[in-house]
ChimeraX commands (.cxc) that place a marker at each C-alpha (Angstrom):
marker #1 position 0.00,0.00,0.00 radius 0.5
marker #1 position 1.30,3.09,-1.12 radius 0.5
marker #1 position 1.84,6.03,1.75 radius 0.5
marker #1 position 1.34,8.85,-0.16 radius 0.5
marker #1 position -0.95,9.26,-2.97 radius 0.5
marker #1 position -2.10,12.71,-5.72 radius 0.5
marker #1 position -5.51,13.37,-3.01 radius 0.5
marker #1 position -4.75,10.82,0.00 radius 0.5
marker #1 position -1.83,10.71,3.01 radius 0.5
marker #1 position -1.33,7.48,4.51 radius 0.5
marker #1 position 0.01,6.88,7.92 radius 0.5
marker #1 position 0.61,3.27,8.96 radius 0.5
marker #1 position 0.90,2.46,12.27 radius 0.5
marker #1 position 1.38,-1.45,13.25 radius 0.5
marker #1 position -2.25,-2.21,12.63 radius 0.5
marker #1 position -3.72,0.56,12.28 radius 0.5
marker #1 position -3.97,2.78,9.42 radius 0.5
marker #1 position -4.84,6.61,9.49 radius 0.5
marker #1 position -5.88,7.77,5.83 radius 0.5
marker #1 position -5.38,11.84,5.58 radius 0.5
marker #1 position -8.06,13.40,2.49 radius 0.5
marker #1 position -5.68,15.70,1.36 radius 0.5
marker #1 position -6.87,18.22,-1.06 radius 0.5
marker #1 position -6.51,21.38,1.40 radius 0.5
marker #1 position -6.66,23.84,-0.97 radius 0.5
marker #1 position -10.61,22.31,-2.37 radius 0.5
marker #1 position -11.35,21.82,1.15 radius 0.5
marker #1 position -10.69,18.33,0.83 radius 0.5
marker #1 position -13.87,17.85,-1.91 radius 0.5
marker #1 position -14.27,14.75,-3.59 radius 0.5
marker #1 position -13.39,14.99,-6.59 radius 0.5
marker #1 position -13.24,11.89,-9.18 radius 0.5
marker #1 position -9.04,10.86,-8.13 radius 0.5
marker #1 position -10.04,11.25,-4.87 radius 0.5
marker #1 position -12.83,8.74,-5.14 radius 0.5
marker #1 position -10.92,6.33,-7.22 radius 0.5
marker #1 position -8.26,6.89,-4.52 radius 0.5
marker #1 position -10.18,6.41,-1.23 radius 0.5
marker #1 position -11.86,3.60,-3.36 radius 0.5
marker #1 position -8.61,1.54,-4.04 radius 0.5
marker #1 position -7.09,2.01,-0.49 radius 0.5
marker #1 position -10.20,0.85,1.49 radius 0.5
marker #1 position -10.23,-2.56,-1.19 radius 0.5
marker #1 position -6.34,-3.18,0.04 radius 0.5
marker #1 position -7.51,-2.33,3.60 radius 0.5
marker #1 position -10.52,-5.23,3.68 radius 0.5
marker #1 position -8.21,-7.78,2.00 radius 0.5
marker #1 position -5.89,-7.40,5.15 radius 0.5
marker #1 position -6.13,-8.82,8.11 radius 0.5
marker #1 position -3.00,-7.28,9.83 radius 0.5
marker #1 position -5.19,-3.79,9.61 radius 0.5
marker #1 position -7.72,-4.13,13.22 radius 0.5
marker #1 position -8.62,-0.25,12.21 radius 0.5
marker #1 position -8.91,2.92,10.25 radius 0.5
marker #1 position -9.27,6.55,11.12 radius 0.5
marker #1 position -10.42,9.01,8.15 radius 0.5
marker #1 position -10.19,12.34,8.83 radius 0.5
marker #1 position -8.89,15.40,7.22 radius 0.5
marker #1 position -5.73,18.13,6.35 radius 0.5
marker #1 position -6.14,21.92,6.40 radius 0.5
marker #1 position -8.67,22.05,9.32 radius 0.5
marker #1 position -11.70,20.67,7.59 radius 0.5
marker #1 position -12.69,17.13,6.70 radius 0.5
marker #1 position -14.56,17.25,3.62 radius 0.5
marker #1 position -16.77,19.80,2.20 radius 0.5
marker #1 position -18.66,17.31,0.08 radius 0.5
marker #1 position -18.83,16.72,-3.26 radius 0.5
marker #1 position -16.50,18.48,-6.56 radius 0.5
marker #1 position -19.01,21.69,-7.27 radius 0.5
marker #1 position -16.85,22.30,-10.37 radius 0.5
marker #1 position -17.07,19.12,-11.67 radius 0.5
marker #1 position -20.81,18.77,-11.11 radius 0.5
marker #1 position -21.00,22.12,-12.85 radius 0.5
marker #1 position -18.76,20.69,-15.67 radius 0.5
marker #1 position -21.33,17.84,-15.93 radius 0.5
marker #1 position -24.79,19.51,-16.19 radius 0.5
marker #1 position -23.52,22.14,-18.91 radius 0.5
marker #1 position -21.19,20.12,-21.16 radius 0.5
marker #1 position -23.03,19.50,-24.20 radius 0.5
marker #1 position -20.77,16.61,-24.50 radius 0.5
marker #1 position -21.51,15.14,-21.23 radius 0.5
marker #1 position -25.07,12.61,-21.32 radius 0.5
marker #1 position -26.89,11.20,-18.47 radius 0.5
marker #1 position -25.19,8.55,-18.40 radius 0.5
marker #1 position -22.16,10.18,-17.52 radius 0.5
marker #1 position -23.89,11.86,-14.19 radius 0.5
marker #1 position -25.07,8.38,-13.80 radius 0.5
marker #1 position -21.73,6.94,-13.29 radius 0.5
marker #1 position -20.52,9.56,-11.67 radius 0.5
marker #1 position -22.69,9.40,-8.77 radius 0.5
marker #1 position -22.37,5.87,-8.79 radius 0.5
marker #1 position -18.89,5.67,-8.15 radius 0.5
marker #1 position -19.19,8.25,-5.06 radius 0.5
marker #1 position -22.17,5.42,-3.61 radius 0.5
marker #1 position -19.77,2.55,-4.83 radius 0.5
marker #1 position -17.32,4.52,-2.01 radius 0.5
marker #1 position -19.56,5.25,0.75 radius 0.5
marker #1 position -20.52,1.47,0.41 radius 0.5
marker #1 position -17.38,0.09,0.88 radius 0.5
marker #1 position -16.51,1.97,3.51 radius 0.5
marker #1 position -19.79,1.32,5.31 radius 0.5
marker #1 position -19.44,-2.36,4.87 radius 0.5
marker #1 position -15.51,-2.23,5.87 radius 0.5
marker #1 position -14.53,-5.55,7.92 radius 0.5
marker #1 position -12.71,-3.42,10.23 radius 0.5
marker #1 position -13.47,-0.88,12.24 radius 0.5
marker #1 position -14.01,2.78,10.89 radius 0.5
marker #1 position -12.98,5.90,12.91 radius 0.5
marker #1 position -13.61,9.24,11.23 radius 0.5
marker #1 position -12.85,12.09,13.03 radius 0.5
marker #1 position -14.39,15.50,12.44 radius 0.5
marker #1 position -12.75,19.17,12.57 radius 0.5
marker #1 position -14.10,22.19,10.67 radius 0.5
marker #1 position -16.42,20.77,7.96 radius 0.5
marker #1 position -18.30,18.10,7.13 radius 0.5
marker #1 position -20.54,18.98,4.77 radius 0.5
marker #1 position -22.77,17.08,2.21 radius 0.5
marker #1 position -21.52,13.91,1.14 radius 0.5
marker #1 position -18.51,14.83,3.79 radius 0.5
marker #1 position -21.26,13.94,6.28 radius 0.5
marker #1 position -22.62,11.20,4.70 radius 0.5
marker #1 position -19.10,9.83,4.89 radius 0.5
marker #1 position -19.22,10.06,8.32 radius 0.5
marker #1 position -22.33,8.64,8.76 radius 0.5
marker #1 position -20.30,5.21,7.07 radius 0.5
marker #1 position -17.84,4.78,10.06 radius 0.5
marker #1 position -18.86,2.90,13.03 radius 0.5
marker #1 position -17.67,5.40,15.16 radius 0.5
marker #1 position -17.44,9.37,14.99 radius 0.5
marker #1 position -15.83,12.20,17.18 radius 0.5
marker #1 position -16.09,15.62,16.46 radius 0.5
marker #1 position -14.97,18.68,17.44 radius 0.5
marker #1 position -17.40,21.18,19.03 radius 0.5
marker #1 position -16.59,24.01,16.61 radius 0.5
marker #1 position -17.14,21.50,13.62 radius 0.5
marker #1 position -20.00,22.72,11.02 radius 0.5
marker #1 position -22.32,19.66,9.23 radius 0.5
marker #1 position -25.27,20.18,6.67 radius 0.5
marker #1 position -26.39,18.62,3.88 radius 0.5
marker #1 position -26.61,20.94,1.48 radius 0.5
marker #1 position -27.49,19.08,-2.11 radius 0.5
marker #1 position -30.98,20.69,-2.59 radius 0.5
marker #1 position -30.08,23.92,-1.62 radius 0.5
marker #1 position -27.88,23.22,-5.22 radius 0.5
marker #1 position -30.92,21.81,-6.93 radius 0.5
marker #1 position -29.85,18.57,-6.57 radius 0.5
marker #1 position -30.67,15.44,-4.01 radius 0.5
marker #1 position -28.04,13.61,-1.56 radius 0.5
marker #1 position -28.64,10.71,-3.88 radius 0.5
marker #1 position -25.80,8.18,-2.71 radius 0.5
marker #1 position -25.52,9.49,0.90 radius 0.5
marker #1 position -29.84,9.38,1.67 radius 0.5
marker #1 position -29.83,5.94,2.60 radius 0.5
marker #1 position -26.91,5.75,4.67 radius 0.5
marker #1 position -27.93,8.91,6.25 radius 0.5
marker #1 position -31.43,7.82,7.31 radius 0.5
marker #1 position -29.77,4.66,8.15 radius 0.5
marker #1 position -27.51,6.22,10.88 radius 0.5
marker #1 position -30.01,9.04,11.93 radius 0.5
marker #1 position -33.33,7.81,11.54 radius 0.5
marker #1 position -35.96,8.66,8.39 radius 0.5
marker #1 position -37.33,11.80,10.11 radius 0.5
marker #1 position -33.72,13.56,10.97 radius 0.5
marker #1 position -32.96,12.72,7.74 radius 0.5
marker #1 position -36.20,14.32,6.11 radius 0.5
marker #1 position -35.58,17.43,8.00 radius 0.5
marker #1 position -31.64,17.80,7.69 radius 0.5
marker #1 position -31.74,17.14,3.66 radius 0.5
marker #1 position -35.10,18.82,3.11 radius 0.5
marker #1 position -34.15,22.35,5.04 radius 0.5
marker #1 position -30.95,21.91,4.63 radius 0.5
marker #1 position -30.15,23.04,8.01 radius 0.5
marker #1 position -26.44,23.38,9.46 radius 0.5
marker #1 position -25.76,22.28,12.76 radius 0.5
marker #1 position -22.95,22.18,15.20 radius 0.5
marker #1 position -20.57,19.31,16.82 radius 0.5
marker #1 position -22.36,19.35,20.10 radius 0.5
marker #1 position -25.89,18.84,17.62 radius 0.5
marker #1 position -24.39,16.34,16.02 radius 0.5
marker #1 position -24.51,13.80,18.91 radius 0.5
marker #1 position -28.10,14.74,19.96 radius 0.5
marker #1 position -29.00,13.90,16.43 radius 0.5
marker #1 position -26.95,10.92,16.83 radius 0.5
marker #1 position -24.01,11.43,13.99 radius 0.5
marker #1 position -21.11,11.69,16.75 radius 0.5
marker #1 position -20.58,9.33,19.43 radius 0.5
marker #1 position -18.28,11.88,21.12 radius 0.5
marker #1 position -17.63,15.55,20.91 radius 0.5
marker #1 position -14.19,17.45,21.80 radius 0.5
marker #1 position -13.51,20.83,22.98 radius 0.5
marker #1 position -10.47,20.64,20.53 radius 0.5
marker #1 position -8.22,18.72,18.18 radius 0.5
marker #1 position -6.15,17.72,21.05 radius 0.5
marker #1 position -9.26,15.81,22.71 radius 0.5
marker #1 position -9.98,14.82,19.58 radius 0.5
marker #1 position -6.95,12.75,18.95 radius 0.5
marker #1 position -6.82,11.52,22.61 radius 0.5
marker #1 position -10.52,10.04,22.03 radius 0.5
marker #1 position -9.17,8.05,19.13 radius 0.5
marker #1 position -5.95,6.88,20.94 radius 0.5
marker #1 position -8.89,5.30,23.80 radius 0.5
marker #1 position -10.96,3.93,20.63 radius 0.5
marker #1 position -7.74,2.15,19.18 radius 0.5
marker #1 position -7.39,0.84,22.90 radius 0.5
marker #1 position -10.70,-0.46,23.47 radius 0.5
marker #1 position -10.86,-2.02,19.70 radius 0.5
marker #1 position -7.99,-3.90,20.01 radius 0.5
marker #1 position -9.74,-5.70,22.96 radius 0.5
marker #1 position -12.11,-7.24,20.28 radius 0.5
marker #1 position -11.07,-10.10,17.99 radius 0.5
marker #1 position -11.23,-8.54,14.63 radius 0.5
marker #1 position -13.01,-11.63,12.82 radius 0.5
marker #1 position -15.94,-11.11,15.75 radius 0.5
marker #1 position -15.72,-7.67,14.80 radius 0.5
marker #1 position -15.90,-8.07,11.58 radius 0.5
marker #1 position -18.55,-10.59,11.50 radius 0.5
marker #1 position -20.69,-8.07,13.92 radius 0.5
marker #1 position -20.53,-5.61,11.44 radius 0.5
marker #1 position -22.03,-8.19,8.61 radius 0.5
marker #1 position -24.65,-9.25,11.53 radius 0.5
marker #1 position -25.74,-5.93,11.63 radius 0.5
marker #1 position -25.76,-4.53,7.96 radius 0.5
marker #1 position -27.85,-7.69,6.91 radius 0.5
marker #1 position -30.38,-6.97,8.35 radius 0.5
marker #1 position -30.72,-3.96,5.73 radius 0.5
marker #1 position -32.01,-7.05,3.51 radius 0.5
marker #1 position -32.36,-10.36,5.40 radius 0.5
marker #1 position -35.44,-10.17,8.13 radius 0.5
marker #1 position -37.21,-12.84,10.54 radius 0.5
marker #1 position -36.19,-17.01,9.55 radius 0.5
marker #1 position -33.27,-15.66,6.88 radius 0.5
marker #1 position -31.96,-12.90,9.33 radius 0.5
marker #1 position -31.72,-15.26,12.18 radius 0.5
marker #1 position -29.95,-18.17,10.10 radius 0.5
marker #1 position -27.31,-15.29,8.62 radius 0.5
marker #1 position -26.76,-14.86,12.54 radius 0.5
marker #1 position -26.53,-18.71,13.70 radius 0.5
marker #1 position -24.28,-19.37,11.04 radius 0.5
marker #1 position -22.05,-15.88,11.89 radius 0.5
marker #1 position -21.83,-17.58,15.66 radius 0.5
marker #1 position -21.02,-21.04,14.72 radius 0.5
marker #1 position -18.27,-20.47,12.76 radius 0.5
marker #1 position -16.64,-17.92,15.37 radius 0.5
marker #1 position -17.59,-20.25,18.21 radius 0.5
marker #1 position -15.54,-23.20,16.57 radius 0.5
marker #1 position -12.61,-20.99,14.62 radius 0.5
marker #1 position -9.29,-19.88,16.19 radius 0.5
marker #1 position -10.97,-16.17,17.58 radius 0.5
marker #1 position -13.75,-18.27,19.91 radius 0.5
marker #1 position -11.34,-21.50,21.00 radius 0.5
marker #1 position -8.83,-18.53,22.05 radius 0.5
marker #1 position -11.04,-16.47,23.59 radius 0.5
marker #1 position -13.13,-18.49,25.83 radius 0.5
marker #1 position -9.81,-20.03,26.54 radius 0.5
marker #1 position -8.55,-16.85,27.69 radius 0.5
marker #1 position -11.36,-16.13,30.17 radius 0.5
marker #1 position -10.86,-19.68,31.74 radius 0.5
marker #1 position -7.36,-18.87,32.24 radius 0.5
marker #1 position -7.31,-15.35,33.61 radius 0.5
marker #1 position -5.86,-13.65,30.86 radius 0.5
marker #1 position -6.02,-11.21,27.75 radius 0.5
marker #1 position -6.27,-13.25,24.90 radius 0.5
marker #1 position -3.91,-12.80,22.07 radius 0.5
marker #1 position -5.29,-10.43,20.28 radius 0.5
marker #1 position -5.06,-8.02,23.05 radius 0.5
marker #1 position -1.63,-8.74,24.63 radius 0.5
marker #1 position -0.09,-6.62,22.23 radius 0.5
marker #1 position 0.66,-3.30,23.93 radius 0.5
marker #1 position -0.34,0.11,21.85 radius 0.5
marker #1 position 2.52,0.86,19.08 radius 0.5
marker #1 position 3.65,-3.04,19.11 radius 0.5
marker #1 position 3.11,-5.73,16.37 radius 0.5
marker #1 position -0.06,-7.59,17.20 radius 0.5
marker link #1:1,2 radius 0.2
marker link #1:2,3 radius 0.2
marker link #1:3,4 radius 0.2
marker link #1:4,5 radius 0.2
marker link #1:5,6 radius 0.2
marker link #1:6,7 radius 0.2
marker link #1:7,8 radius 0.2
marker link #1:8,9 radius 0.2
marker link #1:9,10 radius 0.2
marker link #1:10,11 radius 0.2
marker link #1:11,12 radius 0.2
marker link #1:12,13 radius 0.2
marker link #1:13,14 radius 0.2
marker link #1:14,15 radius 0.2
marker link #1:15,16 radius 0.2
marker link #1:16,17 radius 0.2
marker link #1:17,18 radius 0.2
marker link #1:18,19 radius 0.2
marker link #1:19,20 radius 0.2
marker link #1:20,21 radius 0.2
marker link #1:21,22 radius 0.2
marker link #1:22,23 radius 0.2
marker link #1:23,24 radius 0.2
marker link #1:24,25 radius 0.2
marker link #1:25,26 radius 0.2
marker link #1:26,27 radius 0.2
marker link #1:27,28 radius 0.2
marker link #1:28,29 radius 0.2
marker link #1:29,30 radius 0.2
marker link #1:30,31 radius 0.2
marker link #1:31,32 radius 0.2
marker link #1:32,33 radius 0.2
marker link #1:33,34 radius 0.2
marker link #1:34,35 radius 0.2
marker link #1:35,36 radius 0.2
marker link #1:36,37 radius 0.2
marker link #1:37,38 radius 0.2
marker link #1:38,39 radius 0.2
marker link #1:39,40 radius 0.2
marker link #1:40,41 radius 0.2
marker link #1:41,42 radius 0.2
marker link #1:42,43 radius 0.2
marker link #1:43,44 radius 0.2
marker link #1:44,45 radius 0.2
marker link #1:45,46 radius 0.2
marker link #1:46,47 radius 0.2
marker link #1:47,48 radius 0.2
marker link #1:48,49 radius 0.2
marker link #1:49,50 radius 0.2
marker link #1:50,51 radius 0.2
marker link #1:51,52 radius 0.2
marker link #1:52,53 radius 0.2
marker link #1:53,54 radius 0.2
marker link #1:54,55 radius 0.2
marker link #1:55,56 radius 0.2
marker link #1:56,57 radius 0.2
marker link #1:57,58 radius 0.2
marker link #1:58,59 radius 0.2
marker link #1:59,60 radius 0.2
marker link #1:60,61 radius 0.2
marker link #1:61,62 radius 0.2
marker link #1:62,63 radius 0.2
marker link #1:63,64 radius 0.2
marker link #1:64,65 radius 0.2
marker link #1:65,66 radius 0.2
marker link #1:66,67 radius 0.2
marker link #1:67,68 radius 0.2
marker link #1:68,69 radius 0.2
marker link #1:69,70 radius 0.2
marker link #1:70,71 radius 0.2
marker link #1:71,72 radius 0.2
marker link #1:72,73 radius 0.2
marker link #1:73,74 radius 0.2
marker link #1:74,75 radius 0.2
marker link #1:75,76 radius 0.2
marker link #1:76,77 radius 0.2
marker link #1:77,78 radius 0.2
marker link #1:78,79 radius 0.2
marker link #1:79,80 radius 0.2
marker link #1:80,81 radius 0.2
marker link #1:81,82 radius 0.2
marker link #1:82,83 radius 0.2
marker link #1:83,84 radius 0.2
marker link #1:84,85 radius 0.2
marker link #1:85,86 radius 0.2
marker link #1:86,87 radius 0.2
marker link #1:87,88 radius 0.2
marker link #1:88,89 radius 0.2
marker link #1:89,90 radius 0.2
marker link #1:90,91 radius 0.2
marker link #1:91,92 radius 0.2
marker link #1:92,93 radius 0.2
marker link #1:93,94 radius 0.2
marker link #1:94,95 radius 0.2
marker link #1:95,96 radius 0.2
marker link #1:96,97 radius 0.2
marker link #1:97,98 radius 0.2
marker link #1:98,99 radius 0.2
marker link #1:99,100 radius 0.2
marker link #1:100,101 radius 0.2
marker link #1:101,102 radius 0.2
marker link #1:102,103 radius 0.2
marker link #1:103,104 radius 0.2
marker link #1:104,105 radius 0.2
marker link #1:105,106 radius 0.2
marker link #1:106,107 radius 0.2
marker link #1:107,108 radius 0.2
marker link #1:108,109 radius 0.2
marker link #1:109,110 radius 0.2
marker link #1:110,111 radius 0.2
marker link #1:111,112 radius 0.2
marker link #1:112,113 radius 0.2
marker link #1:113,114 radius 0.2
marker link #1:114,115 radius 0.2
marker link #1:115,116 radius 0.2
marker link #1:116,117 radius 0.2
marker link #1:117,118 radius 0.2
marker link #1:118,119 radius 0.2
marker link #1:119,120 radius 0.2
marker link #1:120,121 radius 0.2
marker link #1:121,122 radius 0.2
marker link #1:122,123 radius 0.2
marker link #1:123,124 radius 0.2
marker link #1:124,125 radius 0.2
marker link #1:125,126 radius 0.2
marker link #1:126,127 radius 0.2
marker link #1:127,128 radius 0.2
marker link #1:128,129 radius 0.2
marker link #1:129,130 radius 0.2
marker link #1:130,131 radius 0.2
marker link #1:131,132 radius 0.2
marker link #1:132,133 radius 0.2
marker link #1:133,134 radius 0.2
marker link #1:134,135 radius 0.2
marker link #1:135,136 radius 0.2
marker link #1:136,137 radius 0.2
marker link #1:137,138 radius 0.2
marker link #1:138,139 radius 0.2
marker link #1:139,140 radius 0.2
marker link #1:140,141 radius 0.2
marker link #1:141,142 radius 0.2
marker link #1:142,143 radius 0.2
marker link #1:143,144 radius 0.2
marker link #1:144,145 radius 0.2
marker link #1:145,146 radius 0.2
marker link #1:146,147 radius 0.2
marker link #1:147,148 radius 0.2
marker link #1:148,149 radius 0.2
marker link #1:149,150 radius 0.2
marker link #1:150,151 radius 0.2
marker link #1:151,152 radius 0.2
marker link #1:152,153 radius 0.2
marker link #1:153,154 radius 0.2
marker link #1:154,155 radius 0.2
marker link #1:155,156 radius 0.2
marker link #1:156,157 radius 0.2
marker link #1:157,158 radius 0.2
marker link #1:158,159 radius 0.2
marker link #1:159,160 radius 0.2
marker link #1:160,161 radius 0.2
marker link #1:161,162 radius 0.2
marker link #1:162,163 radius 0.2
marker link #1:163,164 radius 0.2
marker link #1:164,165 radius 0.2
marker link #1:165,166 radius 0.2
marker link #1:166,167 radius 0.2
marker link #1:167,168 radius 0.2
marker link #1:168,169 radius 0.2
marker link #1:169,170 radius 0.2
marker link #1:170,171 radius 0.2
marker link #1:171,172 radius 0.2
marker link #1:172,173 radius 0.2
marker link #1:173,174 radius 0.2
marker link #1:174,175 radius 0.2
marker link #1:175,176 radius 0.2
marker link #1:176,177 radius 0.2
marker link #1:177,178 radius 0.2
marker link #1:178,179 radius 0.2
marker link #1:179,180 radius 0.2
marker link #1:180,181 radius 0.2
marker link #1:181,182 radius 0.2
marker link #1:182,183 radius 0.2
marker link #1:183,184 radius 0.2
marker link #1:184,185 radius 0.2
marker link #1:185,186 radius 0.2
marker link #1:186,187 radius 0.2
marker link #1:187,188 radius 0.2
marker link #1:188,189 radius 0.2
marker link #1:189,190 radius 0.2
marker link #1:190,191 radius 0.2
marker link #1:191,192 radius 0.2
marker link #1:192,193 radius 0.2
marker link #1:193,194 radius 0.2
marker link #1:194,195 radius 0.2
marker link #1:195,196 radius 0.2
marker link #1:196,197 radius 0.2
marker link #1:197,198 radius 0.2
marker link #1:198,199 radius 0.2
marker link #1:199,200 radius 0.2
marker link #1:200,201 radius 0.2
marker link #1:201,202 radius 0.2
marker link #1:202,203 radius 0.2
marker link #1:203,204 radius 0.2
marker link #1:204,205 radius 0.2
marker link #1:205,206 radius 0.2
marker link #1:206,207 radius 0.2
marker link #1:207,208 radius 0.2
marker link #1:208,209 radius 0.2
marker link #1:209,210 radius 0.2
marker link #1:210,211 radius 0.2
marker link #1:211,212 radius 0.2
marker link #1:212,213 radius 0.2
marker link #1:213,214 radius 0.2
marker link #1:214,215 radius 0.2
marker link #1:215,216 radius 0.2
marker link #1:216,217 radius 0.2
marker link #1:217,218 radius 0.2
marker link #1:218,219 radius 0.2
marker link #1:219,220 radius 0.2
marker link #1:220,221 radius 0.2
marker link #1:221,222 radius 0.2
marker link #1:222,223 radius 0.2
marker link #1:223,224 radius 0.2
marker link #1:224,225 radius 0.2
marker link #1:225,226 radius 0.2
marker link #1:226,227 radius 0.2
marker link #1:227,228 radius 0.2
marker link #1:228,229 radius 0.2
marker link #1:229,230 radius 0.2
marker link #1:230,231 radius 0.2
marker link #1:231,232 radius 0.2
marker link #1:232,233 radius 0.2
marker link #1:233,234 radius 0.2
marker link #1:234,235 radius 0.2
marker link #1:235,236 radius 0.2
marker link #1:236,237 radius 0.2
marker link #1:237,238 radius 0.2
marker link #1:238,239 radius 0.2
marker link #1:239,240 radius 0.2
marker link #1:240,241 radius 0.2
marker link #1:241,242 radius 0.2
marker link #1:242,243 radius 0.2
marker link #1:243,244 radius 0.2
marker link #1:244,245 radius 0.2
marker link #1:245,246 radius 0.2
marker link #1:246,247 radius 0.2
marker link #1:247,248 radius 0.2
marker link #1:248,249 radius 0.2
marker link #1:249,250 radius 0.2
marker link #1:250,251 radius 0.2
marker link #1:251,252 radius 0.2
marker link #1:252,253 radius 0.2
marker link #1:253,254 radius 0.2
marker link #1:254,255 radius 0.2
marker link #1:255,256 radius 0.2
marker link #1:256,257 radius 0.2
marker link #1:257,258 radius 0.2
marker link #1:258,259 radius 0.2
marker link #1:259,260 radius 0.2
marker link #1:260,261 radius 0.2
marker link #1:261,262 radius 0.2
marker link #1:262,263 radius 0.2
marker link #1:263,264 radius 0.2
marker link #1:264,265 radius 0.2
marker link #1:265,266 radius 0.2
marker link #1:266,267 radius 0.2
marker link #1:267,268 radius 0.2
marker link #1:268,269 radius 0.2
marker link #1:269,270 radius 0.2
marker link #1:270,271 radius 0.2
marker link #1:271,272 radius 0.2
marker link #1:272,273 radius 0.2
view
């Protein structure tokens, strides 16, 4: 994996990778490189196992302010563009926020300035969020005359259908302490310094999970987007079973028998695992 990239900075630490969007000067917009970047990094990420977590978050003070305005611009007066063209377009930004959503490991995004648009619904794909209190969120699409296509479901998904409705419909902005009452953040910081502190206790307290239960709680819970009653609770049995009798469950009720962290968590902070 690559540690620096044309819209991405890389920092790898042991098992844990921090992925920088790096496009400053655009307020870290996503643009079509960075999507194909962010895209290709998070497919390398879920093929490896050594990686228990990721942190997203953003350079110059902002995360992201949403969506390339110039290139949507581009798009809807190019005579040469077609609708298909918008059509994969926004595809590719949903083909994103679904990979990151369905990640095997867990996803930390952390929030200073902006996070605006499909910024937000990027953070609503992690499984957990801090912001800072001074950070600014909105979903602004239909204030452009267009709708948060890729990011609606995802957002209703993390909020609920009637935040949603009112955040996308009014377009209202809202402030870091909002954001956890409306139930985006799990934690807000007085400053970038808490911020980063939060995530050093979130890498602690994730590394206490075996990452195959983690990662098989995460594809417990996004199945049941699609699978419901008999189907739902077979996806689940199964999910159990095969941690129960693999390496992760032998070692871990093993562990607990014997008084001691099991070996995915002996590892101290900084060390290999």
């Amino acid at each position: 994996m690559q540690a620096r990239h044309a819209t991405l900075e890389l920092e790898r630490t042991q098992d844990w990778l921090t992925v920088w969007l790096n496009r400053p000067g655009s307020r870290n917009a996503l643009d079509t490189a960075m999507t194909a970047e962010l895209r290709a990094v998070f497919d390398e990420v879920a093929a490896d196992a050594a990686i228990r977590g990721v942190t997203l978050r953003g350079r110059g003070g902002v995360f992201c302010a949403g969506g390339d305005l110039r290139a949507f611009r581009a798009m809807a007066v190019d005579d040469a563009a077609s609708l298909d063209t918008a059509i994969a377009h926004n595809l590719e930004a949903g083909q994103l926020f679904e990979r990151i959503n369905t990640l095997p490991q867990v996803v930390v995004v952390l929030v200073e300035g902006a996070a605006m648009a499909g910024g937000l619904g990027m953070a609503c794909c992690a499984d957990l969020v801090a912001v800072t209190r001074q950070a600014q969120f909105a979903l602004t699409e239909t204030t452009l005359g267009i709708p948060p296509a890729q990011i609606a479901p995802i957002v209703a998904g993390r909020l609920g259908l009637a935040t949603a409705r009112r955040l996308m419909l009014t377009a209202a902005r809202f402030t870091g302490d909002e954001a956890r009452t409306v139930g985006l953040a799990d934690f807000v910081a007085a400053d970038v310094a808490e911020l980063e502190r939060i995530e050093t206790d979130l890498r602690t307290q994730v590394r206490r999970c075996a990452p195959g239960a983690n990662a098989a709680t995460k594809a417990i819970l996004l199945a049941s987007r699609t699978l419901q009653g008999d189907g739902l609770r077979q996806f689940a049995a199964e999910s159990f079973a095969r941690a129960l009798r693999g390496p992760e469950g032998r070692e871990g009720l093993q562990a607990f028998l014997d008084k001691r962290p099991p070996c995915w968590a002996a590892a101290p902070e900084g060390a290999q695992p």
